[in-house]
N, C-alpha and C positions, 0 to 999 in steps of 0.2 A: 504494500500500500504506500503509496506515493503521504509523505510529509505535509504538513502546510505549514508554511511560514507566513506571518502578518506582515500586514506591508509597514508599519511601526519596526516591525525586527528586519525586515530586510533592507531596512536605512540604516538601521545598526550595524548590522553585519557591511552595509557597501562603505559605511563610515571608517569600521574601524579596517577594515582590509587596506586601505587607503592611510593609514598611521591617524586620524583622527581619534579622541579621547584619551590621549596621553599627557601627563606634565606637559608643559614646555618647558625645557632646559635651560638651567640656570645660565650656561655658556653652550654654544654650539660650536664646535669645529671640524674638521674634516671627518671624521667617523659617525656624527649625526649626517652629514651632508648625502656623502655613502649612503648611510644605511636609507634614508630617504631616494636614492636613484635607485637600492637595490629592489625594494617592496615595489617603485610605480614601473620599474622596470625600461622607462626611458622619462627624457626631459624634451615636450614640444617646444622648438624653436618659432619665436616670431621677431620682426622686428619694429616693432611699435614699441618706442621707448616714451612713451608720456608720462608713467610715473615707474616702471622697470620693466625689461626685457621679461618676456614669458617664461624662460625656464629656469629662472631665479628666484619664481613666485611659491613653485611647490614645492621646493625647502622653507620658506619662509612661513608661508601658511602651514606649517606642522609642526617645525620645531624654533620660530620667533627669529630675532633677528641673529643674522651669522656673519662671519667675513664672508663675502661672494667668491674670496681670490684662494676659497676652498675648491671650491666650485669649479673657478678657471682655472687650477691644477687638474681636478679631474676630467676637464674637458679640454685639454690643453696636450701639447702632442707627446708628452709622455705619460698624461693618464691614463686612467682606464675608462676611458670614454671614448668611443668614435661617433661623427654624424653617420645618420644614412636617412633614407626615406623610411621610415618605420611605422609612423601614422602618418604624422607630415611630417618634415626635415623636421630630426631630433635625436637630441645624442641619447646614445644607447652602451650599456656596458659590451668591451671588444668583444667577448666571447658570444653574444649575438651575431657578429658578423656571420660566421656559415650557417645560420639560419634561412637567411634572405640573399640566400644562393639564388631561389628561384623567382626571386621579385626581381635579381640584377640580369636573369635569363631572358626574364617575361620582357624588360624592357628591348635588350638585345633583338628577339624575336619579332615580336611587334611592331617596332619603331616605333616613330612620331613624327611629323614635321619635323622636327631637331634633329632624330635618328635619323630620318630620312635623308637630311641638310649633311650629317655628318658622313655616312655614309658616300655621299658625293664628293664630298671633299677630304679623304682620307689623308691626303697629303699634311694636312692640319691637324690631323690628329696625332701623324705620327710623330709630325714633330716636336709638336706639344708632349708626349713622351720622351722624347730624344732630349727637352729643354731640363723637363724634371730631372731625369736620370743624369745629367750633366751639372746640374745646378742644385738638386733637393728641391725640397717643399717650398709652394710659392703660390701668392696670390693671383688673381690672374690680370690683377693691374702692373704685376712685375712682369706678367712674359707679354704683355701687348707690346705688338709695333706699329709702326709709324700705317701700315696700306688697311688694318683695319679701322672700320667706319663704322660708326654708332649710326645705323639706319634698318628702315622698316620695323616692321610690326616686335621686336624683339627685346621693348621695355627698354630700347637705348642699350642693351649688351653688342658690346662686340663680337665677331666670329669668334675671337676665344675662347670668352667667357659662354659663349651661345654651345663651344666644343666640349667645352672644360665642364660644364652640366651636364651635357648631356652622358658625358664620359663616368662624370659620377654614381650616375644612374645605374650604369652598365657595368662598375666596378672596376672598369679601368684607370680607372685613378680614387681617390678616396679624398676625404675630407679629414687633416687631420686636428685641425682646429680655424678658431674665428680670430682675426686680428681687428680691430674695431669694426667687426661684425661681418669683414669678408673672408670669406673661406680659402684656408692655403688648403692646399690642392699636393697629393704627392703619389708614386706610384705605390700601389699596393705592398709589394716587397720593401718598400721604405718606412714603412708605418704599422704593418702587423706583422705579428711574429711568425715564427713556421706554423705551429701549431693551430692559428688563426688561420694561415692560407692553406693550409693541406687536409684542412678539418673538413670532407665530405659529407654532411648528411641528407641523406633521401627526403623527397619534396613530401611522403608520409610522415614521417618522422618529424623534419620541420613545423609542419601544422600541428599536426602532437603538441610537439612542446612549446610552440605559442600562444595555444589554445590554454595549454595549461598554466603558461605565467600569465597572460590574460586574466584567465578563471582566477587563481590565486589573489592578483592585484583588485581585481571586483568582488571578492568576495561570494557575488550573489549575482548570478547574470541569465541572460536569454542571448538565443546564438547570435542573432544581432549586434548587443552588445560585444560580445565577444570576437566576432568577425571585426567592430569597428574600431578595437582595440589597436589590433596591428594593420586595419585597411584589409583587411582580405576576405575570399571572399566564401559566398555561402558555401560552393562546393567544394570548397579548402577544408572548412570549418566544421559541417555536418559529420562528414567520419572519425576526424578527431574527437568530436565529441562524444562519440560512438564508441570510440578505442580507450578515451579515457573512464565513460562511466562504467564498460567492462573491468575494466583494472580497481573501479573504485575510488578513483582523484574525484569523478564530479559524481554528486549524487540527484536525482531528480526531485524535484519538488514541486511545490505549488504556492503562487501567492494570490489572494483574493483582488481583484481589479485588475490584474495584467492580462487583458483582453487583448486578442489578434482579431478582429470581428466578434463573433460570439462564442467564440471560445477561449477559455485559456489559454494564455503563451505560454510554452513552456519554458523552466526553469532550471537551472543547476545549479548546486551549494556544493562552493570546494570543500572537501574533506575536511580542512585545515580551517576553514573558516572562523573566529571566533563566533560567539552568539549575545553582545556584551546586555548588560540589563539596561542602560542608558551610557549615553556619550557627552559628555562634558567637554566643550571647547567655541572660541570664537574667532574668526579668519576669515580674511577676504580670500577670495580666489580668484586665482587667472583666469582669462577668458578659456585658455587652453589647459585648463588642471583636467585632469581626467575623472575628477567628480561630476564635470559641467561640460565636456567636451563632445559628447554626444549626444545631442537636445534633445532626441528618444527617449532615454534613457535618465537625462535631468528631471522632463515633464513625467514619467511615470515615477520617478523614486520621490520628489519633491513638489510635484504640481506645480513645478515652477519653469515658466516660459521664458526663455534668454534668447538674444540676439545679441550681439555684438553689433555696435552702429559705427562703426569706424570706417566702412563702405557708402556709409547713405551720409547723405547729402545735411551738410550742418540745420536747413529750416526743419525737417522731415524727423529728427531723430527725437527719440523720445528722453529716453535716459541718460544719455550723453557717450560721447566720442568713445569712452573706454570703462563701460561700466564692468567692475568687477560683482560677482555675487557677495552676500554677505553672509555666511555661514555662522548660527546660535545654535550651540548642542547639535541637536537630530535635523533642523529646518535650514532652510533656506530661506532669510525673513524679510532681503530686502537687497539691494544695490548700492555701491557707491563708486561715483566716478572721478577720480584722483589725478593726479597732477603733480610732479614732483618740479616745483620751483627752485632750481638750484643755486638761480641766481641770487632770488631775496630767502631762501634758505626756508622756504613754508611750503608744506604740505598742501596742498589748496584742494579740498572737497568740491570740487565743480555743479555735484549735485547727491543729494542722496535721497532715497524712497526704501517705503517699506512695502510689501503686498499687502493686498487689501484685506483688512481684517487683525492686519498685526501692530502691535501698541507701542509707538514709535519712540516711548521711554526706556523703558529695562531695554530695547534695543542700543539706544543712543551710551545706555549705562555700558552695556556687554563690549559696544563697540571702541571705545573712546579708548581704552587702554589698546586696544590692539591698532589704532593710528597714529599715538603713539610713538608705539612699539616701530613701525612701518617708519614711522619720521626721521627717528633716531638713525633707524639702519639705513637710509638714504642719507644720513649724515645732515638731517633738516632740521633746525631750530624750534618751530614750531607746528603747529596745525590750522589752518582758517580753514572753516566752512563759508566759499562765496559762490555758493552755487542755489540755484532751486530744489524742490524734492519737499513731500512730506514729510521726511525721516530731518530735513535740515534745521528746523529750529532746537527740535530737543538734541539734536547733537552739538551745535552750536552752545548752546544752556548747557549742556554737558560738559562741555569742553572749558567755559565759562567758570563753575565747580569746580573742576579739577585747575585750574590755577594759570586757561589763556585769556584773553582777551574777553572784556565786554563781548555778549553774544551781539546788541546790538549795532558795533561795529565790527563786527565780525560778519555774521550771516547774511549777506546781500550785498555784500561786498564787491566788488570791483577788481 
């Protein structure tokens, strides 16, 4: 007989699989940092710096504020960190690499426009090889020259840079770190070890065990979720799932309201799963933390509908440019959209809201310590709320309390 899990406990269990309901640490260093890449199993890269880059947010939101330049060791090119396309560009620990053998096949096989482009002009590729192996690791604003043209449709990338990706894809070159955010570039054999390049495993086997760090890191998923874990796809994902509830890693289940039409979705609880009785904690999250990364999965575990407006158009947006979610205990209670003012050293609340129904005090209370917190670790003086939102006066008054500025020069601020 199939289980049931409440959809109360199965926030629980997707909370704490994800490191939610722990202290936060009095000091964070490199082995908090770690242990947080090891449990989400990669870090999404984006590069909207408004108030921090993306994959600096899901250390922070778990274990408070840290030195970052922990981070850029492990993602730096003698960590243990490589980028690759994993959900989207995101560093991933090395020994993933022979995982996404067949993701670097898939592209090979298939092409693209790019493939296709490259493929035509091999001469550029190989040389682009011949540059690396001669020179090492390098950006690809180091190996441009003078006859390429930043033209057509290609985002203003040059043939290099336009080779130099697509090459990524394909595993002929690798990423082995960012220098202010552009990717050096090196040949494989310069950046992984043997036992990285000669580590073969079957396109079965791979799904297997992505399926199953996937399931791990979720705690509590539907194959969907699971597939959008690492981007792959249903018929990757279906017989792994298959292979591991045989074995006993995933067991089936049922949660009340996870409807596919009229029926139940189905469900899988990893073995290992905790089952906690409540989860104690407050954090914003990245657009791209993998509590929030997949809106499916957000609106069924939280009721809570996200978009990211940083594509639409400044009249049109509602919440603002870079609204982060606002995470109290088990809920998702409200948004805030931040701003890291480095110049005058404040934190600027651009807007904050709560969802409708939620009492934008004890939120304003929950929250204020953990911006903060956020302030500090950007190295910001203080906090202004000068933005709109429901949620903005009592944070403001909050904020006020705790020891900043008059709310009323503060909140409508400028």
């Amino acid at each position: 007989m199939t289980d049931t899990v409440s959809p109360q406990l199965a926030r629980r269990i997707a909370l704490a699989a994800q490191g939610f309901g722990r202290p936060v640490p009095a000091s964070a260093g490199t082995r908090q940092v770690a242990g947080v890449v090891d449990r989400l199993g990669l870090l999404q890269i984006d590069s909207v710096n408004v108030f921090e880059r993306s994959h600096y947010l899901p250390a922070f939101s778990r274990i408070g504020g840290y030195d970052r330049s922990a981070l850029d060791r492990l993602s730096g090119s003698r960590g243990r960190l490589v980028e690759y396309w994993a959900h989207q560009a995101a560093f991933i620990p090395r020994e993933l690499w022979p995982l996404f053998a067949f993701r670097r096949e898939d592209y090979r096989r298939k092409g693209s426009d790019w493939g296709g482009w490259v493929a035509e002009n091999r001469e550029l590729a190989t040389w682009l090889v011949s540059e690396l192996a001669a020179k090492g690791p390098m950006r690809a604003s180091e190996i441009e020259h003078d006859a390429n043209e930043r033209r057509g449709p290609w985002w203003g990338w040059s043939d290099v840079k336009r080779t130099l990706e697509w090459m990524f894809r394909t595993g002929e070159v690798v990423c082995v770190e960012r220098r202010r955010f552009e990717r050096v570039y090196a040949l494989p054999e310069q950046a992984l070890n043997p036992a990285e390049l000669g580590t073969e495993v079957s396109e079965p086997d791979a799904f297997r065990e992505l399926v199953a760090r996937a399931a791990l890191a979720l705690g509590i998923a539907t194959a969907a979720d699971l597939a959008d874990y690492w981007r792959m796809k249903a018929a990757q994902v279906r017989p792994a799932i298959d292979a591991l509830v045989d074995e006993g890693v995933l067991i089936p289940v049922t949660v009340p309201g996870w409807q596919t039409g009229t029926r139940p979705t189905p469900v899988w609880l990893h073995r290992d799963a905790r089952r906690p009785r409540r989860i104690e904690t407050a954090a914003v999250l990245s657009p791209f933390d993998p509590v929030v990364w997949f809106r499916p999965r957000t609106e069924r575990l939280f009721d809570f509908h996200y978009r990211i407006e940083i594509y639409t158009p400044e009249p049109d947006r509602v919440f603002g440019y870079y609204s982060l979610p606002v995470l109290i205990d088990e809920s998702i209670v409200g948004r805030v959209d931040l701003k890291s003012d480095r110049k005058s050293g404040v934190l600027r609340v651009q807007s904050a809201w709560v969802e409708p129904g939620v009492d934008p005090g004890p939120v304003a209370e929950r929250l204020t310590p953990v911006l903060r917190r956020a302030a500090a670790w950007q190295g910001l003086d203080r906090v202004a709320v000068t933005g709109r939102g429901g949620l903005s006066p009592a944070l403001a008054a909050e904020l006020a309390l705790d020891g900043d500025d008059d709310p009323s020069a503060v909140w409508g601020a400028v």
